[in-house]
Backbone bond lengths (Angstrom), bond angles and torsions (degrees), N, CA, C in turn:
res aa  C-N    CA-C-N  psi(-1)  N-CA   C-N-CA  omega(-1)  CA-C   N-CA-C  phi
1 X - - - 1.451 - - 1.524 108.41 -
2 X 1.127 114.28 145.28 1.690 113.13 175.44 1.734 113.73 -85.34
3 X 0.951 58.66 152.39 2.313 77.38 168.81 1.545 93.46 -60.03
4 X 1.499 87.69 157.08 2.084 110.88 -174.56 1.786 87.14 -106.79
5 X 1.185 118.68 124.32 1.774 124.17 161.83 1.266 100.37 -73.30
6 X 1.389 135.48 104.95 1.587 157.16 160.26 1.514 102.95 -72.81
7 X 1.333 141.05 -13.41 1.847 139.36 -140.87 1.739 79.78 -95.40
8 X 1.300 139.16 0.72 1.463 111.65 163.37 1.626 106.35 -101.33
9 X 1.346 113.93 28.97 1.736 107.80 160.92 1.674 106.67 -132.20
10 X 1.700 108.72 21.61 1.435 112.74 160.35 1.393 105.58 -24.92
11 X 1.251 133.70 112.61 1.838 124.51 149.32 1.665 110.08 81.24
12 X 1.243 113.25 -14.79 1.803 115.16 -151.43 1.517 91.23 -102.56
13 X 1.252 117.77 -45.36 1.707 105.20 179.67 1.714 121.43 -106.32
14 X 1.085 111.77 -172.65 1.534 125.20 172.26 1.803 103.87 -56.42
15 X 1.316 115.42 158.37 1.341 119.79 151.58 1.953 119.62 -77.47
16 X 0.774 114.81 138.25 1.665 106.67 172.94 1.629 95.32 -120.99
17 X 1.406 75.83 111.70 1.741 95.03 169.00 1.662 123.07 -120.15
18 X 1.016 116.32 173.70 1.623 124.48 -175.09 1.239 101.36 -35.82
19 X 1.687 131.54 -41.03 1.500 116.72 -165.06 1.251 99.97 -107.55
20 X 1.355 140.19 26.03 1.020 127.18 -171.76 2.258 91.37 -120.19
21 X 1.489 90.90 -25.47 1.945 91.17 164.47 1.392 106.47 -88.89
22 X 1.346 132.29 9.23 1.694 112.66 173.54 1.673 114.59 -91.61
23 X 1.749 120.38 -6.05 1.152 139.53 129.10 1.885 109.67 -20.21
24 X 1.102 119.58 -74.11 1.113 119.78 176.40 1.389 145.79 -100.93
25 X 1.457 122.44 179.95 2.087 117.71 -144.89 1.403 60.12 -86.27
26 X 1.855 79.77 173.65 1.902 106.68 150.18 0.770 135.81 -56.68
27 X 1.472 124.27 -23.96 1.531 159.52 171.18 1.809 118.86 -50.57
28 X 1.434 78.55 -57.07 1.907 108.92 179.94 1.788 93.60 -72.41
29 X 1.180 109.69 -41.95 1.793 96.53 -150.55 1.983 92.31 -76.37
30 X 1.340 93.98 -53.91 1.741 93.79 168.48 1.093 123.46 -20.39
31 X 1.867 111.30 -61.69 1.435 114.53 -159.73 1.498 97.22 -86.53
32 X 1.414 146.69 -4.08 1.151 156.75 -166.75 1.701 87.85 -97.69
33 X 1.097 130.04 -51.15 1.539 130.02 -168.82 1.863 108.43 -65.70
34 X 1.799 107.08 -46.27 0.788 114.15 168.84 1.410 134.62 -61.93
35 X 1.186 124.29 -37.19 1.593 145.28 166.22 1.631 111.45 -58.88
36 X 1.623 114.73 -40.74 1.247 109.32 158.74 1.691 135.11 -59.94
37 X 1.232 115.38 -32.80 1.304 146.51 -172.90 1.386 105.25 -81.06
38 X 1.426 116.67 -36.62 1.790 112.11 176.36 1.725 99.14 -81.08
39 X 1.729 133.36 -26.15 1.384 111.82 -177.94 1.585 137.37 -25.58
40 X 0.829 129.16 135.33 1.183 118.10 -166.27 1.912 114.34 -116.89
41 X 1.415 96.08 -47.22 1.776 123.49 167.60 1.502 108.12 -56.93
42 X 1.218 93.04 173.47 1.495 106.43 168.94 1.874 106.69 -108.20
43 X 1.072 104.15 21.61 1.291 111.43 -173.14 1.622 109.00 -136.12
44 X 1.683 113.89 5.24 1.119 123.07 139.83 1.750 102.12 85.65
45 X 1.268 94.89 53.90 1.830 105.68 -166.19 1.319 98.26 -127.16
46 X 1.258 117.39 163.27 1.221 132.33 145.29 2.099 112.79 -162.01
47 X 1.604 84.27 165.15 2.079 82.88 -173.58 1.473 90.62 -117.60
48 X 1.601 140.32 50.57 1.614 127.09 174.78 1.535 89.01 -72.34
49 X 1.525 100.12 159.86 1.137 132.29 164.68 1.227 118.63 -95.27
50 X 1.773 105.80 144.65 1.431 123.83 -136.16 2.225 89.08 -62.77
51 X 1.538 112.13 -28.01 1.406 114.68 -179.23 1.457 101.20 -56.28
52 X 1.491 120.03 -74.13 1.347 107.86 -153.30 1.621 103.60 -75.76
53 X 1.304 133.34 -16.12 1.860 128.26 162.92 1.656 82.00 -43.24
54 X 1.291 143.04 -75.68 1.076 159.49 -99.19 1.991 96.20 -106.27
55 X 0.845 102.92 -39.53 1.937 125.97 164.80 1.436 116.09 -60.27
56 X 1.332 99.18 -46.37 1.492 108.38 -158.60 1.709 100.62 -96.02
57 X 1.054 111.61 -43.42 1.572 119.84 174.26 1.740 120.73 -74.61
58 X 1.076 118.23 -7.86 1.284 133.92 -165.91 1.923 119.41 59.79
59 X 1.407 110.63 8.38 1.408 103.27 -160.39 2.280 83.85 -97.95
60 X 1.282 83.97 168.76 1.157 108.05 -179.00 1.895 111.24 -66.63
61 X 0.883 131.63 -179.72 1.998 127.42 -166.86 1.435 84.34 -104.58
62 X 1.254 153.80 0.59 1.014 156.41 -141.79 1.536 93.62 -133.02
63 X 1.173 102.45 -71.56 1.385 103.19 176.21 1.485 122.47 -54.14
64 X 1.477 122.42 -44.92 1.378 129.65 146.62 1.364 117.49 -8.53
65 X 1.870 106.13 -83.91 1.430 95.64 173.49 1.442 145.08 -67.19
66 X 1.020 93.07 11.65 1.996 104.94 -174.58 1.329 98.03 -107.33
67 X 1.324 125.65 -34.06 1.476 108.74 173.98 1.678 99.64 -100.80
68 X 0.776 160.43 34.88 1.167 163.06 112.85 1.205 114.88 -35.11
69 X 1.660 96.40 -78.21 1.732 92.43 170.10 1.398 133.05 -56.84
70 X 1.086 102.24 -19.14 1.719 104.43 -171.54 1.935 98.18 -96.94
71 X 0.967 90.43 -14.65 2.006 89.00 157.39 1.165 120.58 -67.81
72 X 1.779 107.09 -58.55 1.536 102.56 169.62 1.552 124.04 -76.80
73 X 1.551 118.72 -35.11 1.457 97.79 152.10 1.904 136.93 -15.88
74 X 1.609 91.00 -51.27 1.586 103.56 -146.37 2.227 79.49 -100.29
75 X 0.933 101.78 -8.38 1.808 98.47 170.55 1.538 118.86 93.50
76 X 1.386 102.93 18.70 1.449 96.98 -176.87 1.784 115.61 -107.79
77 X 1.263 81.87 -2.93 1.975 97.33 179.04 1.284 111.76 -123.05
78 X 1.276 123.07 133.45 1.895 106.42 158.01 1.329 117.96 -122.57
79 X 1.067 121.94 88.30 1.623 130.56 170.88 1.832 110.75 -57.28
80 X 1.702 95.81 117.16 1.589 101.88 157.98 1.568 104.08 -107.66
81 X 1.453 103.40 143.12 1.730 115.68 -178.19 1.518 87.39 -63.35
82 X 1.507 130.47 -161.94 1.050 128.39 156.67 1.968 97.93 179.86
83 X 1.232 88.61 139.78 1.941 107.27 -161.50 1.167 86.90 -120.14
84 X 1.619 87.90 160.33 1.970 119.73 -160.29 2.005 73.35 -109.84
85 X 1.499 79.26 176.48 2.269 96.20 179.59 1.404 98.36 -47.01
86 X 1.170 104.34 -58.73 1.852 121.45 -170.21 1.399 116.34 -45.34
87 X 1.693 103.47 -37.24 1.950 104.08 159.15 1.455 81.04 103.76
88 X 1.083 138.66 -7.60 1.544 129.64 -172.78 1.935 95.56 -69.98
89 X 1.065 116.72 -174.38 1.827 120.96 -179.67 1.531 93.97 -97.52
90 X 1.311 120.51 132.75 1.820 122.87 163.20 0.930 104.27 -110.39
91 X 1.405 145.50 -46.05 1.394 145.81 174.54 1.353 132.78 -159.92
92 X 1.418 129.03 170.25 1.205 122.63 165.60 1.825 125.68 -94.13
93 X 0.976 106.81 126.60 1.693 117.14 159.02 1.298 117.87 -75.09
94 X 1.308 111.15 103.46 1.562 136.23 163.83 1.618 112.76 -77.59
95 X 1.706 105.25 127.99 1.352 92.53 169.41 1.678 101.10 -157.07
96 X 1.487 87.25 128.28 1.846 88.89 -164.58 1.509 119.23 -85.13
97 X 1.127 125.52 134.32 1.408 139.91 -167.58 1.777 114.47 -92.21
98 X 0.716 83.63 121.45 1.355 81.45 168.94 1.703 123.51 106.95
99 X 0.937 140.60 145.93 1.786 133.39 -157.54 1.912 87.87 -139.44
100 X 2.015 79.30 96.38 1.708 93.45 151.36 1.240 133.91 -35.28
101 X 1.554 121.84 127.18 1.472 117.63 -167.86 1.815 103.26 -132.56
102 X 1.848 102.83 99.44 1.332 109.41 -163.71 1.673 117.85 -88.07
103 X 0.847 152.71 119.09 1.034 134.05 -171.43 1.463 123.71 -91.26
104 X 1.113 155.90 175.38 1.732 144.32 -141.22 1.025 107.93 -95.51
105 X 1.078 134.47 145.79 1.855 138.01 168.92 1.494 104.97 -59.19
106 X 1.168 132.72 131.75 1.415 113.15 164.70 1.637 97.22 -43.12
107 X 1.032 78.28 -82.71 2.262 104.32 -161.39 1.697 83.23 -18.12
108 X 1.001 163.29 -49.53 1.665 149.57 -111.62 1.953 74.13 -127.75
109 X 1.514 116.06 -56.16 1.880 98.01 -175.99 1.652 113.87 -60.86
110 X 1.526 107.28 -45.29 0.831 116.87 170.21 1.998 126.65 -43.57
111 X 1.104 123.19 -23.70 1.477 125.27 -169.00 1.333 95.29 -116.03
112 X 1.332 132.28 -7.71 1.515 135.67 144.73 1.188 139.92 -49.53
113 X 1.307 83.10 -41.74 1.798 117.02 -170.38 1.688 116.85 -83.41
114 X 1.213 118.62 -52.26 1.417 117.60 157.52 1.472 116.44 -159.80
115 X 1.345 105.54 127.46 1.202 127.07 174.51 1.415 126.60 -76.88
116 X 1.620 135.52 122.84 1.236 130.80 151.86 1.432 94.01 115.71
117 X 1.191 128.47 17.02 2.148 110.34 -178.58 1.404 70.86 -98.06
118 X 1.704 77.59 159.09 1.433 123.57 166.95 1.199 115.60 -66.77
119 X 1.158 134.59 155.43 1.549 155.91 -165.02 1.554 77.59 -60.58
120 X 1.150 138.40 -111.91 1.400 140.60 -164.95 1.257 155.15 -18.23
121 X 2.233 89.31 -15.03 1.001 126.33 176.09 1.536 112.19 -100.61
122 X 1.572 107.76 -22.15 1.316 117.76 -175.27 1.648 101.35 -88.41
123 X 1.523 121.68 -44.34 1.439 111.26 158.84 1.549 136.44 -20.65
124 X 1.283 100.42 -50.89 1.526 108.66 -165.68 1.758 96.85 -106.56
125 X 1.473 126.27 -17.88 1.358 110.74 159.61 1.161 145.32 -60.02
126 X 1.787 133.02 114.93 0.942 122.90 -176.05 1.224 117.57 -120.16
127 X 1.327 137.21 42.11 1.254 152.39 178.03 1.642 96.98 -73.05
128 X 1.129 129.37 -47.04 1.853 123.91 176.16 1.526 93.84 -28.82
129 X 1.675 116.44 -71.58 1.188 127.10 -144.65 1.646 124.53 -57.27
130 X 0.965 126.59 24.57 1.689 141.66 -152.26 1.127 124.02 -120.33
131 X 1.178 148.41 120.27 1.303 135.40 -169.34 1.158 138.19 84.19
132 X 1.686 107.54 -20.63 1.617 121.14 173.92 1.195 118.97 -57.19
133 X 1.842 128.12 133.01 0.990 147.91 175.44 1.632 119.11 -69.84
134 X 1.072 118.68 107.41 1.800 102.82 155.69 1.689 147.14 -101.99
């Protein structure tokens, strides 16, 4: 799967961090993971339809819209309706809120940190462990 481009909420939104998803189900954080992952802009949008959100996430179109709303309820989504000339509904505008805040792999600080010990040396090293954010 590819990386989500977040660089259109440089400075402009909230951080969403670990305690800011314990607010929400498993349900919510999924379809919140998923909704990030369909962006397409650099402005962190997309218009899928409530089927393929609903395809791609495995939850039911039903389920879609109930946690949808309760995404943007809770501020992490902002849905604009959006009408054709005729004024009838054509789709929705998705736009995700908030700028993911990941914190480091050990293994990735860790292989930064020192190169070349021996298995035995890497056992009992804990220099990775330092500094990590939660």
């Amino acid at each position: 799967m590819s990386s989500v481009n977040f660089s259109y909420l440089e400075g402009a939104m909230t951080e969403i961090r670990l305690n800011n998803l314990k607010e929400l189900s498993a349900y919510e954080r999924w379809l919140y993971v998923v909704m990030s992952a369909l962006v397409y802009n650099d402005e962190g949008q997309h218009f899928y339809s409530h089927k393929l959100i609903a395809d791609i996430s495995g939850l039911s179109v039903s389920s879609v819209r109930k946690y949808l709303r309760s995404l943007e309820t809770k501020g992490f989504l902002k849905i604009d309706v959006r009408y054709n000339e005729k004024g009838d509904h054509s789709s929705n505008l998705y736009t995700i809120i908030g700028k993911p805040v990941v914190r480091p792999k050990k293994a990735e600080r860790y292989s930064s940190v020192k190169v070349g010990l021996t298995l035995e040396e890497k056992i009992h090293d804990r220099s990775w462990d330092t500094g990590l954010e939660f």
